[in-house]
N, C-alpha and C positions, 0 to 999 in steps of 0.2 A: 178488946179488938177495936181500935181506931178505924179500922178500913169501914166500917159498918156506917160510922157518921159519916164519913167521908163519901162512901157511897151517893147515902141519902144526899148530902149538899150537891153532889154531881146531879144526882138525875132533878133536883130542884134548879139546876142551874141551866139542864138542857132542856126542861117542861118550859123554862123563861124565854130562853133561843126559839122555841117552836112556836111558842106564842107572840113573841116581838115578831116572827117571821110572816104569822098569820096563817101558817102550817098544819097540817093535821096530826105529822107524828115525825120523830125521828128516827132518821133510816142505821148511821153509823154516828158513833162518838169514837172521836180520837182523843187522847190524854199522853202528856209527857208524865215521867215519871224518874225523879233522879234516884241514882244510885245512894247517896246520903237523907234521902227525903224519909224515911223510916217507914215506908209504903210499902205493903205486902201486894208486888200487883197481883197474885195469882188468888189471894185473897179478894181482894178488890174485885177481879174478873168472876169469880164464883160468888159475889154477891149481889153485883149487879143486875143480874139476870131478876133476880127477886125482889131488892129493894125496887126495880123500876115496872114489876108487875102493876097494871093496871094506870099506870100513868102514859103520858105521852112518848114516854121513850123506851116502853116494852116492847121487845123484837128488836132493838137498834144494835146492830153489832157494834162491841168496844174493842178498841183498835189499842193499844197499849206500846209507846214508844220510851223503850228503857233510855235515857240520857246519861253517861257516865260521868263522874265526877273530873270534870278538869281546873285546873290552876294556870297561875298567870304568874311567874317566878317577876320577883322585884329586882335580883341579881344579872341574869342573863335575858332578861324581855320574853324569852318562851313561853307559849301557851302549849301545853300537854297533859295527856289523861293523869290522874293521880293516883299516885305510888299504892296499893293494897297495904291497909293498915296503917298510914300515916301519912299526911301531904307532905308530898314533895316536887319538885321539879323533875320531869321524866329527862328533863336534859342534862341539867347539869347537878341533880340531888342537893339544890339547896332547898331548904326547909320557908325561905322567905316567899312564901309564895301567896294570892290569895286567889281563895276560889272563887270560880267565875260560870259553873256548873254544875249542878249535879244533887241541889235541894228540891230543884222545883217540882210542880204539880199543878200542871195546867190543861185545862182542855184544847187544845189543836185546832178542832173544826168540830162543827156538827153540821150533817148532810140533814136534810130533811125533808117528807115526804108532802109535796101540797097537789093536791085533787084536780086545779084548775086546768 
């Protein structure tokens, strides 16, 4: 289960956000999550909660934005979502196409809580 490290480097990377920030904790983490990224989010969201026990980002709500897989056809210039089960162009079904969404895995934003 990859989501488990993935987890861990998340909340190391929003412990780093709260401390560059000079922050006491974080409040929400947002993360994109593409459709071809092979990330289990609901895995991911049911991990989180644990792997970030006792660090700076326990209690921060994760926010999880699914990003669907889209293409950029090399034939007709169309940028649209990609075909279930094989890239293609939603326009015009040619296969020339490259993707331009729907690997990534990024954090968004992180909100976070400071005292002052």
């Amino acid at each position: 289960m990859h989501e488990l490290s993935i987890a861990v480097a998340l909340v190391e990377q929003v412990e780093a956000v709260v401390s560059r920030e000079g922050a006491v904790r974080a409040t929400k983490v947002a993360i994109a999550v593409g459709a071809l990224s092979g990330v289990d989010a609901e895995a991911l969201r049911s991990l989180f909660p644990l792997v970030s026990e006792g660090t700076k980002a326990e209690g921060a709500e994760l926010g999880i934005d699914a990003v669907a897989a889209r293409v950029r056809c090399r034939a007709c210039g169309g940028e649209t979502e990609a075909r279930p089960h094989f890239v293609s162009c939603g326009a015009c079904g040619s296969q020339d196409v490259e993707l331009v969404a729907g690997r990534e895995l990024n954090i968004t934003s992180v909100e976070v809580f400071d005292e002052r």
